[in-house]
C-alpha positions as CSV (number, residue, x, y, z in Angstrom):
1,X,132.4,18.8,96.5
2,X,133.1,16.1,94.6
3,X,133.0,13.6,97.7
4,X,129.8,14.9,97.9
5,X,128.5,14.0,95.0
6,X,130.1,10.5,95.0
7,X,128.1,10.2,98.2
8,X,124.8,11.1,97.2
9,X,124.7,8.5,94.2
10,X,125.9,6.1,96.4
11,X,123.3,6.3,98.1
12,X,120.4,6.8,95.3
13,X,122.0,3.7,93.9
14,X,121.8,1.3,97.6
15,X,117.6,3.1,97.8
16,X,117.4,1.7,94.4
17,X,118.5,-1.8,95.4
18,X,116.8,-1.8,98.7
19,X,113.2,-0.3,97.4
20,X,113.5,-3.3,94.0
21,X,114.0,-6.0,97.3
22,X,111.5,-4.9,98.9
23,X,109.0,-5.2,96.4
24,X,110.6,-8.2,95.2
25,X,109.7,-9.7,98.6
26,X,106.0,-8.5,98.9
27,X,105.5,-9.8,95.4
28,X,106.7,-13.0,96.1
29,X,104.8,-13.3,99.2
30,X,101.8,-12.8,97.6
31,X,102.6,-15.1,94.9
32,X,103.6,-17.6,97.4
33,X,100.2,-17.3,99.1
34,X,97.9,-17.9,95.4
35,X,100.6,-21.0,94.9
36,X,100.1,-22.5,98.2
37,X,96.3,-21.9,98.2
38,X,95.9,-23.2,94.6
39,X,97.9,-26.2,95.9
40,X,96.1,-27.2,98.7
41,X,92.6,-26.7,96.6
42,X,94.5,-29.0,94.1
43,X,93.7,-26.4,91.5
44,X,96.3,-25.5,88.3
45,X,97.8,-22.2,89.8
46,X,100.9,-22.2,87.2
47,X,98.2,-20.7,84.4
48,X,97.2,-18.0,87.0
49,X,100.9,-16.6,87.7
50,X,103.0,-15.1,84.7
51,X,105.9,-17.2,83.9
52,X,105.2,-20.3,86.2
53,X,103.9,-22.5,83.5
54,X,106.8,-24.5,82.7
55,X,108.1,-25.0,86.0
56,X,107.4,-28.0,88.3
57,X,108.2,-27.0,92.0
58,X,106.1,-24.6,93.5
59,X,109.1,-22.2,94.9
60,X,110.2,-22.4,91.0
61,X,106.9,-21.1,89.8
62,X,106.7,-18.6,92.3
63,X,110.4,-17.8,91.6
64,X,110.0,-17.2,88.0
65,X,106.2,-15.7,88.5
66,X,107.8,-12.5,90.1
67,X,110.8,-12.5,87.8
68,X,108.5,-12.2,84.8
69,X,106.0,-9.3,87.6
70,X,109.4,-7.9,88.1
71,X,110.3,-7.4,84.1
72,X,107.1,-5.6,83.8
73,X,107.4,-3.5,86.3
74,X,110.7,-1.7,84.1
């Protein structure tokens, strides 16, 4: 019973991690895609995405864009 039980939280616990990726990965995306388009159009994206003020690369902003989406999201 007990290696049941075990087993079942080890698996709530890998859906957990798998399901915060996943969105993790579509957020970023889209992020990715209002960076690159406010690049080429040589607008100032980093005001539009939370967190990406600061930073000077674009895959930084994007990074810490869906780090600071992410923290909300909790």
């Amino acid at each position: 019973m007990v290696h049941t039980q075990g087993a079942h939280h080890e698996h709530d616990a890998a859906s957990r991690y798998r399901s915060y990726y996943l969105v993790f990965a579509a957020s970023f995306i889209v992020f990715l895609a209002i960076a690159l388009a406010g690049q080429l159009l040589g607008w100032h994206w980093r005001a539009w995405l939370p967190g990406a003020e600061g930073v000077k690369s674009l895959f930084g902003g994007v990074k810490a864009a869906v780090y600071t989406f992410m923290s909300h999201l909790t």
